[in-house]
N, C-alpha and C positions, 0 to 999 in steps of 0.2 A: 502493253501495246497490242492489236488487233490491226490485223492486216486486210484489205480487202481482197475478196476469190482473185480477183482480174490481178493481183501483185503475188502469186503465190510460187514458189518455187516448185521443180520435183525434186520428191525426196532422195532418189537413185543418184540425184544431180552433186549430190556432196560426196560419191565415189568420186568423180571426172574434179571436183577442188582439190580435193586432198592429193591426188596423183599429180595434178599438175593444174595451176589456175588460171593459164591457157588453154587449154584441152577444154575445160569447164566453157569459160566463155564463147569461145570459137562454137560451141554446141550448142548452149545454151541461150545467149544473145544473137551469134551472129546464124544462127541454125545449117550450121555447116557438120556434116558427118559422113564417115565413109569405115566404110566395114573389112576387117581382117580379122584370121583365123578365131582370133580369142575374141573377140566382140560378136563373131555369127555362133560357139559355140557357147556364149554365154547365156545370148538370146535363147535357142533354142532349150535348155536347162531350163527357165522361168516359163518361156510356154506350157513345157510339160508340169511342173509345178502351179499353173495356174491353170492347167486343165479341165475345161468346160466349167471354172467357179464353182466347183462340187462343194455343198455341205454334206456332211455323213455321222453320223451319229452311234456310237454303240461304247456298251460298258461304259455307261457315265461320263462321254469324252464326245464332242462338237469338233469337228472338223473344217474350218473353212478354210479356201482355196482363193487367191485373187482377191482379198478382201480391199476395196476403195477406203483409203482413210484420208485424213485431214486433218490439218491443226492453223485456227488463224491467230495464236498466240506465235508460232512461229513463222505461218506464212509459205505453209508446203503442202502438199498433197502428191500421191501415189499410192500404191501397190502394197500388201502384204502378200508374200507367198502363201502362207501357212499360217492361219493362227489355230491351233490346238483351245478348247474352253473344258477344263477340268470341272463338274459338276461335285460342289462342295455338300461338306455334311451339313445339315440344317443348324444354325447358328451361326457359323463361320461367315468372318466378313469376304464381300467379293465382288464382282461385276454383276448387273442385273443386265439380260439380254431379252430384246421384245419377242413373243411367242414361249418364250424357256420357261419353266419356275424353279425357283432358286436364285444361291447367287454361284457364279462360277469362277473359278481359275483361269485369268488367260497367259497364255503363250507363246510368241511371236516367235515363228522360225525363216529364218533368210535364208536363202539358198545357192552358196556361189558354186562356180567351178575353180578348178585348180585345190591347193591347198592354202591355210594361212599367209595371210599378206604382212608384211616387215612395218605396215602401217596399220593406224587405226581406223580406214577407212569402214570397212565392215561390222566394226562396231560402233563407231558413229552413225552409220545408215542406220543397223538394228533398235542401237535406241531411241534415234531419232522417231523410230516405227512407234517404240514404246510410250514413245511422249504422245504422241496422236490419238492412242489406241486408251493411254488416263483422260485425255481431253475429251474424247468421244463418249467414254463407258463412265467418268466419273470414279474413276477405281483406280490402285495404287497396283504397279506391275514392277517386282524387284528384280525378274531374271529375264533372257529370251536365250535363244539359241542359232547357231550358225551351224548349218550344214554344209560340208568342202566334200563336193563329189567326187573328188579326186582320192580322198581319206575316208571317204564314206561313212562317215559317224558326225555326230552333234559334238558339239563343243556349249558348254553352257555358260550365256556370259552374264555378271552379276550386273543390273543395271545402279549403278552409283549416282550421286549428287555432282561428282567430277565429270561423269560423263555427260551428264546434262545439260550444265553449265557449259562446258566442250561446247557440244552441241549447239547451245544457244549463242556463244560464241562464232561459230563456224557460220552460220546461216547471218547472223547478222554482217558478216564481212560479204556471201552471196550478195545479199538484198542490194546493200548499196555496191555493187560493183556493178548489179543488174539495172538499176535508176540511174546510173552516170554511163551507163551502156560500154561499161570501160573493158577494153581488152588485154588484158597485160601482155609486156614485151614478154619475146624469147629469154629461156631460161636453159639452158641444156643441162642436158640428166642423164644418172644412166637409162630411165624409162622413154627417153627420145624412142630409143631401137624398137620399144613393144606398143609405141604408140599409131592407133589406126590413123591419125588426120596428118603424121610425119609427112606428107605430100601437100597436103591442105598448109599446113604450119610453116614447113621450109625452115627448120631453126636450125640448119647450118649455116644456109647463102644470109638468116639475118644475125646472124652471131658478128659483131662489131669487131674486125681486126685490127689491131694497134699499128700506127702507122711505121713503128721499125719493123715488126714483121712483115707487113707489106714490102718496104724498100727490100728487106731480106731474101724475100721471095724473088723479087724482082731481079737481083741482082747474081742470087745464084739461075737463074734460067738463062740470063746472059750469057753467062759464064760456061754453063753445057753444052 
């Protein structure tokens, strides 16, 4: 299946599913957002990360910064923070890159803040990076890497057949939830509390009370 540009998701857009598939839609469909502490220090983390789109080059190692990618087998496009291109020995198979000679090793590094997340959000994004980044170069990428500024070191994650699948799983429930323009109900969580649109969303006043708690309420306030 091939997607056309004009139906195309952002890739970052499969953090805001996985945390919550409201939050996603609310952003995404209805282009509602609003900014608190951890969404303005996140931003600023990937500016500096994508810093004037610098390539750099030295010791056999390509540097890009901001790299635009795309994939219309899945139907996404965004951002790499960092892809590192390893310049391989003559033989070895690897990505061909236009102006380079050789073939070279890539690398895909994401960059969040905080540390490890209890979900696979962040390495669904990074693979998702990776699948873009074979579609693009024509070349097989087994690993990438996650940077938590908070820990200040790389974590290297193995890119699997599970995760891709994932992957292409996740995005195909995006797509069509994006064509039926649907917004799913309230869900409450413990991530209500760290969510920036909680004022946008209101998912206590739409959280459905059962009619004996209601009279319950009603009738101890009588009663006080």
């Amino acid at each position: 299946m091939s997607y056309a540009e004009s139906d195309y998701l952002m890739i970052s857009g499969i953090q805001h599913f996985i945390f919550c598939r409201r939050q996603w839609a609310l952003i995404h469909i209805e282009q509602q957002w609003a900014e608190n502490g951890l969404t303005a220090e996140g931003q600023l983390l990937h500016r500096r990360a994508h810093d004037s789109q610098l390539t750099e080059k030295r010791a056999g190692i390509l540097t890009v910064r901001g790299l635009r990618i795309s994939s219309c087998t899945l139907g996404v496009s965004g951002f790499c923070d960092v892809v590192e291109c390893t310049q391989l020995e003559k033989g070895m198979e690897g990505a061909r890159l236009a102006g380079h000679r050789g073939n070279w090793q890539i690398l895909p590094i994401e960059y969040k803040r905080g540390k490890d997340k209890a979900d696979e959000s962040d390495i669904l994004q990074l693979t998702c990076e990776v699948m873009c980044l074979e579609e693009m170069l024509g070349c097989t990428i087994s690993k990438g890497c996650l940077y938590y500024h908070a820990l200040r070191h790389r974590r290297e994650i193995e890119i699997t057949e599970e995760l891709r699948q994932e992957v292409r799983t996740v995005f195909e429930e995006m797509h069509q939830y994006y064509q039926k323009r649907y917004i799913p109900k309230v869900k409450l969580g413990k991530g209500c509390s760290r969510c920036s649109l909680q004022d946008i969303c209101l998912p206590k006043l739409q959280k459905k009370t059962a009619v004996s708690d209601y009279y319950a309420d009603f009738l101890q306030e009588g009663t006080s």
